[in-house]
Backbone as CSV, one residue per row, in Angstrom:
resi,resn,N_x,N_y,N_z,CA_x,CA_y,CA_z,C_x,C_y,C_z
1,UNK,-24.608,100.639,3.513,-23.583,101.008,2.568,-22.886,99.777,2.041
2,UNK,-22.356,99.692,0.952,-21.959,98.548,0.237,-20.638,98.690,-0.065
3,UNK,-19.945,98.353,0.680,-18.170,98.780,0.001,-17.498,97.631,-0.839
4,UNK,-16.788,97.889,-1.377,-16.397,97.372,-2.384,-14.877,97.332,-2.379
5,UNK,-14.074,96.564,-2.847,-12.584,96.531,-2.619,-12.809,96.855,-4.288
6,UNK,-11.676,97.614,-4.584,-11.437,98.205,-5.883,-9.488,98.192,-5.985
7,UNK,-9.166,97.586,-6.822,-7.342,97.843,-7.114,-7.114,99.317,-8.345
8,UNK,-5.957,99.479,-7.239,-5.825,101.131,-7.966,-4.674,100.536,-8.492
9,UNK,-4.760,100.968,-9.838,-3.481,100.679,-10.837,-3.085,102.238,-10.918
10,UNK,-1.861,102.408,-10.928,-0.951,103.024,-11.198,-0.253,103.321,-12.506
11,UNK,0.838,104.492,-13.201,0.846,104.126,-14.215,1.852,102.731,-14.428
12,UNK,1.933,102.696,-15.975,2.577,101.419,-16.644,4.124,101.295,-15.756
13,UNK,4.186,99.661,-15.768,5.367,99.039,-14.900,5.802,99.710,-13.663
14,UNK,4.674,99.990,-12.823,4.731,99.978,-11.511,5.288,98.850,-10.736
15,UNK,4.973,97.831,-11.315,5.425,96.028,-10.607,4.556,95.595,-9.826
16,UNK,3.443,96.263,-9.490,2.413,95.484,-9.079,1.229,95.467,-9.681
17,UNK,0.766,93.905,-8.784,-0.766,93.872,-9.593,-1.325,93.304,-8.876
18,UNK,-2.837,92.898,-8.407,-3.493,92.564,-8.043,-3.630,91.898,-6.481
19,UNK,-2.430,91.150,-6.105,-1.909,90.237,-5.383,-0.732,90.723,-4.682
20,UNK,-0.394,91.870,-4.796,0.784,92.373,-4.119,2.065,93.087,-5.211
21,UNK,3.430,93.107,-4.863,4.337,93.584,-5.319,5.192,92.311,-6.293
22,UNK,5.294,92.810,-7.743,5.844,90.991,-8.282,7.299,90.379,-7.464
23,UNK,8.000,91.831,-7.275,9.563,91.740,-7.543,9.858,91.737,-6.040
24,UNK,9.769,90.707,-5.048,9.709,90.800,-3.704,11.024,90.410,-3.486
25,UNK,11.571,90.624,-2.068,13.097,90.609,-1.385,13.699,89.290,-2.290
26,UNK,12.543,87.907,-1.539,13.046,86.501,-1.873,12.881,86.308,-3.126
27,UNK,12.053,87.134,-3.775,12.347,86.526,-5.343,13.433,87.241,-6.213
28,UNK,13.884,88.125,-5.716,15.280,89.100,-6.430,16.570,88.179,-5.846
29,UNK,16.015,87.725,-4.710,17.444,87.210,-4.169,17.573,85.465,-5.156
30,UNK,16.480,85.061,-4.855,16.186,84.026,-5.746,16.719,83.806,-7.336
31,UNK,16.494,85.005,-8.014,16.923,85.403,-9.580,18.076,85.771,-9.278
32,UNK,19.132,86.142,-8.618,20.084,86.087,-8.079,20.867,85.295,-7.999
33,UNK,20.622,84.176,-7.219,21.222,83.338,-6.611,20.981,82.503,-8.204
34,UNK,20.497,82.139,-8.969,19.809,81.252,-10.344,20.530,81.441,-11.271
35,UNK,21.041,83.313,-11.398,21.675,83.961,-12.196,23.365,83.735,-12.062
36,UNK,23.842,83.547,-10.889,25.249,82.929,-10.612,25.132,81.923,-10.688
37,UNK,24.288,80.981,-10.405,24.690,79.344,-10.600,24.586,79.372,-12.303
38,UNK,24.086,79.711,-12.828,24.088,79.672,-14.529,25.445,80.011,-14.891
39,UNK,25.856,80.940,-14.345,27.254,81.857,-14.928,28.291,81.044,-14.419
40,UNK,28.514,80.267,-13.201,29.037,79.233,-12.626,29.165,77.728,-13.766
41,UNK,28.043,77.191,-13.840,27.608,76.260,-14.693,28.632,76.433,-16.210
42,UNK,28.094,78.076,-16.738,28.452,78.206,-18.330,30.494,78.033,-17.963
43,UNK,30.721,78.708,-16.614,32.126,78.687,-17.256,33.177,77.685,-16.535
44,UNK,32.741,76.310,-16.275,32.969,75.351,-15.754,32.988,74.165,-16.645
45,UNK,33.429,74.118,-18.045,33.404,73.047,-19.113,34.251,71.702,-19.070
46,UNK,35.477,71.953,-18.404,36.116,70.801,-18.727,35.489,69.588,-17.825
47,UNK,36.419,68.128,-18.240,35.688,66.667,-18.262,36.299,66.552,-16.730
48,UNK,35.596,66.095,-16.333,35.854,65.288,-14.824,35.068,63.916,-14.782
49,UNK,35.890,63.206,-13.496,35.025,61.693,-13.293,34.379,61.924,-12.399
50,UNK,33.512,61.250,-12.271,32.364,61.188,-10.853,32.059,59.334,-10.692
51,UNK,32.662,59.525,-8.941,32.557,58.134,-9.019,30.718,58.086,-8.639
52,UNK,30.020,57.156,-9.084,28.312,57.014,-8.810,28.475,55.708,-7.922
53,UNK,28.752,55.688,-6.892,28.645,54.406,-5.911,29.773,53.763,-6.459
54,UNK,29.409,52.765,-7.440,30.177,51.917,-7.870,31.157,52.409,-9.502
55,UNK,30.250,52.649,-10.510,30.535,52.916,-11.584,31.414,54.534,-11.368
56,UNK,32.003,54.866,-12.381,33.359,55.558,-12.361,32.483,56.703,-13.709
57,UNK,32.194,57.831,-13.641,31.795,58.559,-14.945,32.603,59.521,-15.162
58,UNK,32.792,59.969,-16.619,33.378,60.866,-17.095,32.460,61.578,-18.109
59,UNK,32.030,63.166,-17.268,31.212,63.943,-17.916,31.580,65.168,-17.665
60,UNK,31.159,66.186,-18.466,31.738,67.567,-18.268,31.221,68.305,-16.641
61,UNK,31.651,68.874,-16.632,31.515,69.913,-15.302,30.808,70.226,-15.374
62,UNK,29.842,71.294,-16.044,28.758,72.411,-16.375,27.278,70.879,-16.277
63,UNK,27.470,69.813,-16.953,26.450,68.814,-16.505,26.786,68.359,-15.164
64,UNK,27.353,68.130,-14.627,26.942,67.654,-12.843,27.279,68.653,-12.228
65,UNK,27.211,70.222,-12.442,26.589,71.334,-11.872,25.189,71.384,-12.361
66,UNK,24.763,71.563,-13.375,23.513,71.465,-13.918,22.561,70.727,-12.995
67,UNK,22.757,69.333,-13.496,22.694,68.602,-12.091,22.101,68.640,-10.645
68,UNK,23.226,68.778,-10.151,23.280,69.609,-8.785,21.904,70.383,-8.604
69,UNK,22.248,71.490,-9.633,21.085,72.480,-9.364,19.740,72.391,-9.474
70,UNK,19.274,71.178,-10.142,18.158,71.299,-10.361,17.482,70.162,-9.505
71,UNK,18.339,69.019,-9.010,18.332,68.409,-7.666,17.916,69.061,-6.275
72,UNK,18.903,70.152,-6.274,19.105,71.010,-5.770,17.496,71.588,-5.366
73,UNK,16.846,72.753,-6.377,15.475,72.987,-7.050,14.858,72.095,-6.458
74,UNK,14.703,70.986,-6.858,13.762,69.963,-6.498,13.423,69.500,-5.322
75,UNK,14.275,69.405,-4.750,14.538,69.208,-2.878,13.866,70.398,-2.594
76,UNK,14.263,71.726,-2.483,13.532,72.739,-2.116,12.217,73.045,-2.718
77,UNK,11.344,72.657,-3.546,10.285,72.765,-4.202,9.542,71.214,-3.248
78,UNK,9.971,70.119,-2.990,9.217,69.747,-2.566,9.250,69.731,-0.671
79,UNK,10.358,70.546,-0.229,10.321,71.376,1.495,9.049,71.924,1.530
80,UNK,9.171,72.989,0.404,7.745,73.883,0.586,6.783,73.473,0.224
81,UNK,6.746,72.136,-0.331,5.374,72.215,-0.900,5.026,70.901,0.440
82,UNK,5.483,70.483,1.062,5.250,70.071,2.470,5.294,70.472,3.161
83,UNK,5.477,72.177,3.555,5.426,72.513,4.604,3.826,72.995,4.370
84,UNK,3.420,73.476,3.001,2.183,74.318,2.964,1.070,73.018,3.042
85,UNK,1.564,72.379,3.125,0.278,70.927,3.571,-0.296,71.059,4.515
């Protein structure tokens, strides 16, 4: 006998496909957590200094949250991508 794996689609916007469920715990919490730091970011405008070691800057808020976050992003994008090594 010859079995065969076959994917049963369901009707339209079920949320899955092929590979599992799209909209999983960590990725809702993820769009979540992305979705307040944005809303954080947008309503955080006025100028502040940031001392950088030595030099003294004066830039808005919403950019060294911006910043932050995608620093932030980056650090954690390259955790996981060393742990899956």
């Amino acid at each position: 006998m010859n079995a065969k794996k076959t994917t049963e689609t369901s009707g339209a916007g079920s949320g899955k496909t092929a590979g599992g469920p799209f909209l999983t715990p960590s990725r809702i919490t993820t769009l979540v957590l992305a979705a307040l730091a944005v809303v954080l970011i947008a309503e955080n405008t006025e100028d502040i200094r940031i001392r950088l070691l030595v030099p003294v800057v004066t830039m808005p808020l919403y950019l060294a949250l911006l910043l932050m976050f995608v620093l932030g992003g980056l650090c954690g994008a390259l955790v996981v991508r060393t742990r899956s090594k």
